[in-house]
N, C-alpha and C positions, 0 to 999 in steps of 0.2 A: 633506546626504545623507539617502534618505531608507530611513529603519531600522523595520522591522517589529518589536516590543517582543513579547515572551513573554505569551501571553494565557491559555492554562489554568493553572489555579489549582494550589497545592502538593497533591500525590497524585498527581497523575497522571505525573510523572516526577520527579527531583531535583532544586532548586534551585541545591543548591550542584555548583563543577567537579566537586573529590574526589570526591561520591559518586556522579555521574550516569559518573563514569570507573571507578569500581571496582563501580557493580553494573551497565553491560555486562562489564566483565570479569569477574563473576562468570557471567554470562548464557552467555558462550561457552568458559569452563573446561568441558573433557572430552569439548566437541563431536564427533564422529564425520562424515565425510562421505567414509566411504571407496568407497561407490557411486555419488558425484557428481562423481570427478574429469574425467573425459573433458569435451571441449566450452569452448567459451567462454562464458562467463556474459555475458546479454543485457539480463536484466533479472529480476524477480521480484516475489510477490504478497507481503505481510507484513499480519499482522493491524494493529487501530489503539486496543488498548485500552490503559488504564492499561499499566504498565510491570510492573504487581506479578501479572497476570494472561496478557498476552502480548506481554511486556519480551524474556523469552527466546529464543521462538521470529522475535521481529523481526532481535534480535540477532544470530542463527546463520543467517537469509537475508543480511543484509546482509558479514558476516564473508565465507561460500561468494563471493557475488561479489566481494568484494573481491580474493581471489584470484585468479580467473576477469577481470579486468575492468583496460581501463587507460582510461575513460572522461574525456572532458573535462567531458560535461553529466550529472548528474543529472537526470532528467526524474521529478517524480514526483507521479502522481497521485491525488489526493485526491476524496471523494466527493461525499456527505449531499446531493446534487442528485434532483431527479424527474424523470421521462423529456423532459418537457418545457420543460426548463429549458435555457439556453443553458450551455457553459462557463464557470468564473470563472477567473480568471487574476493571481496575483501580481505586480503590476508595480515593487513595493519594491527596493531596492537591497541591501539588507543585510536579514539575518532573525537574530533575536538566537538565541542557547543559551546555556546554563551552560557548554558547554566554547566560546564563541566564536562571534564573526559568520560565518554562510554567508554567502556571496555567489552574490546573484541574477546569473542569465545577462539581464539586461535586452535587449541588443542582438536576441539569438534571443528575447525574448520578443515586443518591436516588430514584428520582421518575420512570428513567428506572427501576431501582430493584424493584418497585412494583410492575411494570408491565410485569416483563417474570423472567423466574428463571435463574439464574447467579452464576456463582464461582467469589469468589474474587480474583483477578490476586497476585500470589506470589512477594512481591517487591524484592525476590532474585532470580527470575526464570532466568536474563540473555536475555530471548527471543530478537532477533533481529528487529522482524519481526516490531516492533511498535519501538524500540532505537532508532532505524537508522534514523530516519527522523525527530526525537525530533530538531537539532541543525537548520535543515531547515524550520521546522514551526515555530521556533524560530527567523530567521532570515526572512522570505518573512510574516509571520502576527503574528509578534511583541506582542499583544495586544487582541491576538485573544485566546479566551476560549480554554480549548480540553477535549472531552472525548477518553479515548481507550479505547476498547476493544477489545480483540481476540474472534475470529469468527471460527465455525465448518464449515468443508468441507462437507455445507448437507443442507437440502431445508430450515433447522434452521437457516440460514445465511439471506436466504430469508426473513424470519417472524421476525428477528433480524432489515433486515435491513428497513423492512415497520414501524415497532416501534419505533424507531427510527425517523423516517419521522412523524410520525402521534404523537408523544410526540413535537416535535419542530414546530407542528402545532399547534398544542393546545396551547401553550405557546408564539408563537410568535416570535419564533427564527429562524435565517436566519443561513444554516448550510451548510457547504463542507463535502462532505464524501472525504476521501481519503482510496482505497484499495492496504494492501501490499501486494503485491504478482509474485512471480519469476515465470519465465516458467521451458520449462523442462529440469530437473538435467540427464544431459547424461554422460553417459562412466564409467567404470571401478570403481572411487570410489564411485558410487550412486548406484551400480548394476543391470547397465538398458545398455548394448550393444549388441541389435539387428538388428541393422545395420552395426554392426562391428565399426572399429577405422578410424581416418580421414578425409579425406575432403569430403570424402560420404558419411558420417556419420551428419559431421556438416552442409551440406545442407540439407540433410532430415530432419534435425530436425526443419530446418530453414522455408524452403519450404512447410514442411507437417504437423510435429509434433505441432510446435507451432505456426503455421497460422493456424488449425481449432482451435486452443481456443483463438487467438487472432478474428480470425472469429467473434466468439461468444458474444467474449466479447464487440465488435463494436457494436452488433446488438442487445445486452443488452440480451440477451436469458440466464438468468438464468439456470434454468434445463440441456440445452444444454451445456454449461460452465462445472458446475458439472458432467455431465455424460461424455465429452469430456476431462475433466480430472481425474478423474477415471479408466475409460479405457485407454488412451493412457499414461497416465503420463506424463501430459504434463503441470501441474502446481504445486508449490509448496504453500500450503495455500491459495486454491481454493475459500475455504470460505472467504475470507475477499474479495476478486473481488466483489463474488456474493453479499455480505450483501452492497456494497456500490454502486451496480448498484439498488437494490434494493431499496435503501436512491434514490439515484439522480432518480430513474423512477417516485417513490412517488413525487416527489417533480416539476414533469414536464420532465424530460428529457426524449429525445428521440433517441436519437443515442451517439455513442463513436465516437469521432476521435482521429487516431494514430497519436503520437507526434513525436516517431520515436522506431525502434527496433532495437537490434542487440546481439551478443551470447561475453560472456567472450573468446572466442576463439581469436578474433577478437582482445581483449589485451593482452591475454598472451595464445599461441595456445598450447594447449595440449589436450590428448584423452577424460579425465574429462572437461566439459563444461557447463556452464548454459545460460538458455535464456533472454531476460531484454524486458519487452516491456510496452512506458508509454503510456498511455490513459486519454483522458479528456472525459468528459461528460457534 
């Protein structure tokens, strides 16, 4: 069998079961989502940082849909691609956690790979962008198929994620998209300080920078999203938003609601900052 093994290093989530099970459950003690109940839950965006920074807010997207959701496939995707780049695509059997082996949808992967042209995802690449959330699909749908793959920042995201939709149609499968994706990488070590350093800096980014792709991203506008991050620099793996607003549009949805947002400033204040914002669909 062949078993994808754990590749980010200790920090970025927990090693051990106990603690990666008791601090999501610390993550979604006291949650609130009393304006989110209408609707069926389709899919959703969740940030992709360490656990200690936006552990929480991934935690409380995934929770809302578990509720909302009686999905056979996890679909979810992942980024750090350039416009230019083809999708990559998990084709592993098994993908390890600390709470236990997910299991890959292989069969629904095969048959994507007929359908659009794809790289095979390196199983030493490390990438974050999809690890990070392994222990949590793990622990809120148990039982629940996945595919991953990383997504280009490019209207390819888009045609990725109709395919997607329109294969799980054919077939008869009920799917969550999940998109990972951070807002905008500010200050000094990302080399992006246009607004200078501080607390005018951190509300601009708050207020302007990352409310028009959070904008966007509510109102499901594809192209908008893409070209709003592009320009501003205001998302990091823009492409896996778009290819899973693209999944959940296919599949009936019609708008985002924000779950909540807020900047790594906000835990540990320094002039280097990133933004976190989770979305359901």
């Amino acid at each position: 069998m062949s078993r994808r093994a754990r590749a980010l290093p200790r920090g970025w989530y927990p090693f051990d079961e106990r603690d990666c099970q008791s601090e999501i459950e610390s993550f979604i003690e006291g949650g609130s989502f009393s304006n989110l109940r209408s609707g069926k839950g389709l899919g959703g965006m969740v940030p992709h940082a360490g656990w200690y920074f936006s552990g929480k807010l991934a935690a409380r997207v995934f929770n809302l849909l578990k509720s909302k959701s009686k999905a056979e496939l996890i679909v979810l995707y992942g980024g750090h691609l350039s416009p230019e780049e083809l999708p990559r695509i998990v084709t592993d059997k098994v993908w390890e956690t600390p709470l236990g082996d997910v299991i890959l949808h292989t069969d629904f992967a095969q048959s994507l790979m007929k359908r659009i042209e794809v790289r095979t995802e390196n199983p030493n690449s490390g990438d974050n962008t999809m690890e990070i959330h392994l222990p949590m699909i793990k622990y809120f749908f148990p039982d629940t198929k996945l595919l991953a793959i990383r997504s280009p920042a490019s209207l390819g995201a888009k045609s990725l994620g109709e395919e997607v939709a329109k294969l799980a149609k054919e077939e008869g499968i009920s799917v969550l998209s999940i998109g990972s994706t951070d807002l905008t990488h500010y200050g000094p070590n990302y080399g992006f300080t246009q607004r200078g350093t501080g607390r005018s800096a951190v509300e601009w980014v708050k207020k302007e920078n990352d409310n028009g792709f959070i904008d966007c991203a509510l109102k499901m506008d594809i192209e908008g999203l893409l070209k709003h991050a592009k320009k501003n620099e205001s998302a990091c793996s823009a492409g896996a938003a778009a290819a899973t607003m693209a999944t959940c549009q296919s599949l009936g949805a019609e708008k985002g609601l924000l779950v909540d947002y807020y900047t790594s400033y906000e835990i540990m204040p320094d002039d280097s900052f990133v933004g976190y914002g989770g979305i359901v669909y």
